[in-house]
C-alpha positions as CSV (number, residue, x, y, z in Angstrom):
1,X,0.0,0.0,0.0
2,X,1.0,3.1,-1.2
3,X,1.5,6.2,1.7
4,X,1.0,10.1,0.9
5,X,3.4,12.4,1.1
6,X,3.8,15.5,3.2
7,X,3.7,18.9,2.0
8,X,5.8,20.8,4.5
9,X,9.6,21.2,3.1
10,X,10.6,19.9,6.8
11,X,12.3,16.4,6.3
12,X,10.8,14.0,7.0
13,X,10.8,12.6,10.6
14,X,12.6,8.9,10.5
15,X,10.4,5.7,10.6
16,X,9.2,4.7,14.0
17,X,10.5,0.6,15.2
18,X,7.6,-1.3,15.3
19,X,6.0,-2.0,18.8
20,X,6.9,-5.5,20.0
21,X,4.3,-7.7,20.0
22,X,2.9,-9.5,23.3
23,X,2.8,-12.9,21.9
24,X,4.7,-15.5,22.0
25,X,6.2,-17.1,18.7
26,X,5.0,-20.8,17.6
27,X,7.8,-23.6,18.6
28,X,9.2,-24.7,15.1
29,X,8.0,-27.6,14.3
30,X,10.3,-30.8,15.6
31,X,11.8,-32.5,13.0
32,X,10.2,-35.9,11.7
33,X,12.5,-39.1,12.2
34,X,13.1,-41.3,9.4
35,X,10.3,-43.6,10.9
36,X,7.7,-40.7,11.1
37,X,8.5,-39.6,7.8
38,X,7.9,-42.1,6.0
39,X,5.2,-44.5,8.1
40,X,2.0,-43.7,7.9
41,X,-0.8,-42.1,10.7
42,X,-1.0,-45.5,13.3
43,X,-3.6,-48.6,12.3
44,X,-3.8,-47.1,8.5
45,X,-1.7,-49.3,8.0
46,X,-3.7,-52.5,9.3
47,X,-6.4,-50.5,8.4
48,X,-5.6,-50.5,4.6
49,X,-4.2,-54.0,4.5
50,X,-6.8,-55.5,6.1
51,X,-9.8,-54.0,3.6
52,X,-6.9,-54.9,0.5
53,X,-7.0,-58.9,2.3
54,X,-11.4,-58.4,2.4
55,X,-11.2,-57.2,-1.2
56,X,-9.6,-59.9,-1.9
57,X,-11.3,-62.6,-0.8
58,X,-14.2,-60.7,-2.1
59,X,-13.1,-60.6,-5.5
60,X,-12.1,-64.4,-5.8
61,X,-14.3,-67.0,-6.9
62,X,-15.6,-69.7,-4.4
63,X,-13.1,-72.3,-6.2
64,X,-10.5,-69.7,-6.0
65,X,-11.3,-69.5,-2.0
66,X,-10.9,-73.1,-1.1
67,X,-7.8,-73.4,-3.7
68,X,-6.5,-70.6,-1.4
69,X,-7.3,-72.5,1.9
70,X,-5.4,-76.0,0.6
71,X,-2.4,-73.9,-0.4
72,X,-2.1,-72.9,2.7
73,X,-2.4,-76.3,4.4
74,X,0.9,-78.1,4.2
75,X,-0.8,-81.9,3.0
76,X,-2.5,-81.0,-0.5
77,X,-3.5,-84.2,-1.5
78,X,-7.2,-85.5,-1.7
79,X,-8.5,-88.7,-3.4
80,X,-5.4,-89.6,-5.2
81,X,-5.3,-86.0,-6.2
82,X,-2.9,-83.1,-6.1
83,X,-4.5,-80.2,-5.4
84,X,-3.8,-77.2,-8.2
85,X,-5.3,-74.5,-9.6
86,X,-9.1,-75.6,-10.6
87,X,-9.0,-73.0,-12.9
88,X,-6.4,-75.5,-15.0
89,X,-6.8,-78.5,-13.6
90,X,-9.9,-79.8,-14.1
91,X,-9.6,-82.8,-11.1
92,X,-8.5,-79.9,-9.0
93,X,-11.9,-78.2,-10.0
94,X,-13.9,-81.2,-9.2
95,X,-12.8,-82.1,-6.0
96,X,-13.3,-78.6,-4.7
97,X,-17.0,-78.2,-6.4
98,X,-17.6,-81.2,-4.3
99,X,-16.8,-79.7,-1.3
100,X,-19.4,-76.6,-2.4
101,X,-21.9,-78.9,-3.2
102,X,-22.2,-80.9,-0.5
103,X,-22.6,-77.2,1.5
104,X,-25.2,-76.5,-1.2
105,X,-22.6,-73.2,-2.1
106,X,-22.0,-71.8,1.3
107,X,-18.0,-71.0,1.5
108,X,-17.7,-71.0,5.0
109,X,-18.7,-74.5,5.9
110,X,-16.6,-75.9,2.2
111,X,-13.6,-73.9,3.7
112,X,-14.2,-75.6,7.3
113,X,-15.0,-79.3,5.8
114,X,-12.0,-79.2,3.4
115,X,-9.6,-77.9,6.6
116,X,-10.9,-80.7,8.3
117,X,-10.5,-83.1,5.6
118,X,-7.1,-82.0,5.0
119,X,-6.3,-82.3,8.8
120,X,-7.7,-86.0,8.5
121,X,-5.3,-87.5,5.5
122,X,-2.4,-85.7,6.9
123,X,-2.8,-87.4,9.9
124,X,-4.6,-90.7,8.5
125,X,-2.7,-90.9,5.1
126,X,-5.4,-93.4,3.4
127,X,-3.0,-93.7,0.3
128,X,-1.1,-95.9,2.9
129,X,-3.9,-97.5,4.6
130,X,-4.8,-99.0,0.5
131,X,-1.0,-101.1,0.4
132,X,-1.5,-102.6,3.6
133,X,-2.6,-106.1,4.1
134,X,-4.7,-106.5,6.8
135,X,-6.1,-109.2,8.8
136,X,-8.2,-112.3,7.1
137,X,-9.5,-113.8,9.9
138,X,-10.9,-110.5,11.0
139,X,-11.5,-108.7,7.3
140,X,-11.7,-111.4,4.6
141,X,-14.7,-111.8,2.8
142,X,-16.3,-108.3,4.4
143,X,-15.8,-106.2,1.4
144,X,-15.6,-105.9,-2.1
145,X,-15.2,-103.1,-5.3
146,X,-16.5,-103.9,-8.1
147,X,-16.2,-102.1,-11.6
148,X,-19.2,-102.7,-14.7
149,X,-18.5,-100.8,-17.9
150,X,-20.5,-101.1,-21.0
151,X,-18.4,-103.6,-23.6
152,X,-16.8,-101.7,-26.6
153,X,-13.4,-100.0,-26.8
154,X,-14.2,-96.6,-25.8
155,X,-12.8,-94.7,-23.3
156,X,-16.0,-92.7,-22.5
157,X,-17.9,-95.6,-22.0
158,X,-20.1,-95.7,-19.0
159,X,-18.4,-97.2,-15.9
160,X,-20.3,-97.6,-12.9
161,X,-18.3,-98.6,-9.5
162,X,-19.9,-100.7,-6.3
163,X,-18.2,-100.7,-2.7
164,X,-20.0,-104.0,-1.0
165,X,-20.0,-104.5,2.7
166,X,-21.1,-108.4,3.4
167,X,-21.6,-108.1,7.2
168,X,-23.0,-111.0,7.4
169,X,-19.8,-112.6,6.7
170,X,-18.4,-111.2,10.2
171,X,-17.2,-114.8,12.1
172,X,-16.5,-112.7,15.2
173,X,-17.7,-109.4,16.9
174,X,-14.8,-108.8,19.0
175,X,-12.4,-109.8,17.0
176,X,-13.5,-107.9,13.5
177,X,-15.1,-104.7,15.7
178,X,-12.7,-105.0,19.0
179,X,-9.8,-102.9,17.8
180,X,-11.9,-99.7,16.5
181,X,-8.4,-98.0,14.8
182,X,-7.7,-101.0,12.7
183,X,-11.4,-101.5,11.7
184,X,-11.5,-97.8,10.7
185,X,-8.5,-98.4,8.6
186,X,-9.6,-101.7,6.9
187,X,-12.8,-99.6,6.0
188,X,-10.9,-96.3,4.5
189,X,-8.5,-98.7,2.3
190,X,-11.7,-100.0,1.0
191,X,-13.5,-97.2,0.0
192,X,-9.7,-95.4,-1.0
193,X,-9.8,-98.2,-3.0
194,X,-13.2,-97.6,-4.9
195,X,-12.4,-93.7,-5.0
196,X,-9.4,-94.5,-7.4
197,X,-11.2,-96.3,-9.7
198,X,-13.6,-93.0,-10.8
199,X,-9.9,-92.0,-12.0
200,X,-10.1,-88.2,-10.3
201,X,-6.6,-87.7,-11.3
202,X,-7.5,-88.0,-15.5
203,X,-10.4,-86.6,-15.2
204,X,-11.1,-84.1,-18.1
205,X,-15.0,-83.0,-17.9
206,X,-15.5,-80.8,-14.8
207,X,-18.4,-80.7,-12.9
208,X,-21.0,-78.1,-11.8
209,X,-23.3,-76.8,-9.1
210,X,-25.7,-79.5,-10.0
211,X,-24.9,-82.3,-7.7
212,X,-27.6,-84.8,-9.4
213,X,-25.4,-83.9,-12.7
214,X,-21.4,-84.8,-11.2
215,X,-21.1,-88.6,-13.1
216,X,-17.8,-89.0,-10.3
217,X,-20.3,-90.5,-8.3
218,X,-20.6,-94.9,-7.4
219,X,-22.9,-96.9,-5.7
220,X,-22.9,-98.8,-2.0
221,X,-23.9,-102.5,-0.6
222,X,-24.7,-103.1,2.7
223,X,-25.5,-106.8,3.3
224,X,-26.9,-107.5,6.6
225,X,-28.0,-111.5,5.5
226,X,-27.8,-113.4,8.4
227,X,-26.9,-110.7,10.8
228,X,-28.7,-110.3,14.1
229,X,-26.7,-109.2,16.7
230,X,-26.1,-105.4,15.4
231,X,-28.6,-103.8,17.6
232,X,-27.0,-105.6,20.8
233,X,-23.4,-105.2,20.1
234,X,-21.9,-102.0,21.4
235,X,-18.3,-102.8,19.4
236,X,-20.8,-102.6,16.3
237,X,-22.3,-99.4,17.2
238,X,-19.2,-97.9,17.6
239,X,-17.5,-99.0,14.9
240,X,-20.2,-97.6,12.4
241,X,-20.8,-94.1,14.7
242,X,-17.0,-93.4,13.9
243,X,-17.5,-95.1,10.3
244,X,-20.4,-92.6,9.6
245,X,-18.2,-89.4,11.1
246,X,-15.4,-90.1,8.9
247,X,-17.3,-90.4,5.7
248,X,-19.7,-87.8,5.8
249,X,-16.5,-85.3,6.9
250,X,-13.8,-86.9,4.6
251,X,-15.8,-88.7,1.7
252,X,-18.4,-85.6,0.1
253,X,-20.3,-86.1,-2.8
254,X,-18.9,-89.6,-4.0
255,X,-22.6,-91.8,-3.5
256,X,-25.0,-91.9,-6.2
257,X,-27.2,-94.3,-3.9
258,X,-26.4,-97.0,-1.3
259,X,-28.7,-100.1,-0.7
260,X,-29.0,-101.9,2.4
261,X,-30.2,-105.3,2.1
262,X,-31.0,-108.3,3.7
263,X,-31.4,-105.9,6.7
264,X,-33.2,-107.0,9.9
265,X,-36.4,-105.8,11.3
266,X,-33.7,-104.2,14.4
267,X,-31.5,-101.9,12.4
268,X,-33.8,-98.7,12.6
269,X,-30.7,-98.0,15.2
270,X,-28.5,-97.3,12.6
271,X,-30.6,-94.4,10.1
272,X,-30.8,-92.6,13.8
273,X,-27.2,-92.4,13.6
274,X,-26.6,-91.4,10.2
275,X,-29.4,-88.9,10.3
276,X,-27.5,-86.7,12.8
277,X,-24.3,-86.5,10.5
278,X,-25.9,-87.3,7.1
279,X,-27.3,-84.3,5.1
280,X,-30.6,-85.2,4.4
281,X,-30.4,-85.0,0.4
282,X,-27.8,-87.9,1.3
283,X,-30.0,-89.8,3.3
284,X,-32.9,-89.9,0.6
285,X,-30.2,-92.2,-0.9
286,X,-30.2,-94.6,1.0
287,X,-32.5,-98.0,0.2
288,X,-33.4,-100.5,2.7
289,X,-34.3,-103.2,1.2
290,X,-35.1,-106.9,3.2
291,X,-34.3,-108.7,0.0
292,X,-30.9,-108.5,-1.6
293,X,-31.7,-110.8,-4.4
294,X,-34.1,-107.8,-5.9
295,X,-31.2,-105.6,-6.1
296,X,-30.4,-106.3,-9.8
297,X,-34.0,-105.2,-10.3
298,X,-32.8,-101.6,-9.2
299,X,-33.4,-98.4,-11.9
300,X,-30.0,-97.6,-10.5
301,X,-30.4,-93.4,-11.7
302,X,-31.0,-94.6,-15.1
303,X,-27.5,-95.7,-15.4
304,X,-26.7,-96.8,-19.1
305,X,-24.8,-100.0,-17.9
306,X,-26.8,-103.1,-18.0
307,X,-26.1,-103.7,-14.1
308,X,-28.4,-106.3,-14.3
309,X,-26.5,-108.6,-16.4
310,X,-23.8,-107.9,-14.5
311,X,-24.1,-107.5,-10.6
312,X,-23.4,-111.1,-8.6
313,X,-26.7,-113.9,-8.8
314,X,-26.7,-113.4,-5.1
315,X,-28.9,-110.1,-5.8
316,X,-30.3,-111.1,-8.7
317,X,-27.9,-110.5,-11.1
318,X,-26.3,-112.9,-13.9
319,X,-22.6,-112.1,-13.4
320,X,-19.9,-113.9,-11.4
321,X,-20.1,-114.3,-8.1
322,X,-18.9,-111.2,-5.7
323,X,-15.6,-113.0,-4.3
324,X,-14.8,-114.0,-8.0
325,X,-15.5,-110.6,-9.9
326,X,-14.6,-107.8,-6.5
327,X,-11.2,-106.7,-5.7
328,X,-10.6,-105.5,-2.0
329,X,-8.2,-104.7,0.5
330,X,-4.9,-107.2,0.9
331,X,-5.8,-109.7,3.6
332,X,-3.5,-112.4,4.7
């Protein structure tokens, strides 16, 4: 701003000082350390990583997810599988949809199931439990896989595979039922056993949300001829309590249907267990049937193998006998 001038020829009188002020002058700022300067205000940092980890997740596909949870478990094996990418490898792809099918979709329980599933074989190792040879006086004759394909020299010809339990055959409670460990092990190799022949690891179609649609899939026998001591045997309730527990947590998604036949009027014991770890879309699998020689009379899901012509004459079916055409755990 611009100050008139005087008009008297008197110089001019000198500048007065400026008045001192009353205040006190602002502390200069202290200077940052190398760690203030260049971290940021505290929790932004957990702050910002922690939305980044949520977005994530959020932005990953439910496949994506459980692929994420298996990486980070240090035994990434299932079925005979190695677990990869399901976004390029296809058995990958199907053993995970599995796990969200048998949730119907929700993550959070596929995510806790596979964990646990995980936790199991790491500690179990069922790949093991398959070269083994166990027992014959306490498992030979008890269980069988057998494999039916369509004749013809294509590969994608219908296959269809059976697990049979012949309980009936049991000589002895206590000795087939009394050590509970080894029982459960005989069982796993057996249905390890079956698992391997749906050939997971070449698999080249992959499945979808539509668990009625996943052709990974095989049937169960449960023969009860001749058995009437399950209801009072507490070895035997045991044994298929655990059995049950195991499967339902280890084994998703792998029945298309399971018959149980020859079965006594006392067995309703055993659909009360199942029922409380079963999912109930699984149990309306299940067939009880007090004939077994009706079996081969079954619609089987429409399957496109003539079963009938093939399953053992002991349910009705025109094929060899079970011990002759099944396969099964080493027994000595």
């Amino acid at each position: 701003m611009s100050e008139e001038q005087p008009t008297s020829t008197a110089p001019p009188a000198p500048e007065a000082a400026p008045m001192p002020t009353t205040s006190t002058p602002a502390p200069p700022p202290e200077p940052k350390t190398l760690v203030d300067a260049e971290s940021p205000a505290p929790g932004k940092a957990e702050t910002e990583e922690t939305t980044e980890a949520e977005a994530s997740e959020t932005s990953k596909t439910p496949l994506q997810n459980l692929w994420a949870c298996a990486k980070a478990h240090d035994h990434k094996e299932i079925w005979g599988v190695t677990l990869a990418d399901p976004s390029s490898h296809i058995p990958s792809q199907i053993i995970f949809q599995k796990y969200l099918n048998a949730n119907d979709g929700d993550l959070v329980r596929a995510k806790d199931q596979l964990t646990k599933t995980l936790d199991w074989r790491k500690e179990t190792q069922p790949l093991e439990l398959v070269k083994k040879t166990y027992s014959k006086d306490k498992f030979g004759g008890l269980g069988y896989v057998t494999v039916h394909a369509e004749e013809g020299d294509s590969k994608e010809k219908p296959r269809e595979i059976f697990t049979w339990n012949v309980y009936g055959n049991v000589k002895s409670i206590d000795v087939t039922f009394g050590d509970l460990k080894e029982f459960i092990e005989w069982r796993v190799a057996l249905m390890e056993q079956a698992v391997l022949e749906l050939s997971l690891s070449t698999a080249t179609t992959p499945i979808t949300s539509d668990p009625d649609a996943d052709p990974y899939k095989m049937f169960q026998v449960h023969d009860y001829k001749g058995v009437s001591f399950l209801r009072q045997a507490p070895q035997v309730k045991t044994a298929s309590t655990e059995t049950i527990k195991v499967f339902a947590t280890a084994y998703p998604e792998l029945l298309k249907e399971k018959f149980f036949v020859n079965v006594p009027a006392l067995m309703g014991f055993m659909y009360g267990f199942m029922k409380l770890f079963v999912a109930a879309r699984t149990i309306k699998k299940f067939h009880p049937m007090a004939n077994g020689t009706t079996l081969a009379k079954e619609n089987f899901g429409g399957s496109k193998v003539p079963l009938g012509q093939m399953l053992p004459p002991e349910y009705g079916g025109k094929g060899a006998d079970l011990k002759e055409q099944g396969t099964g755990p080493s027994v000595a």
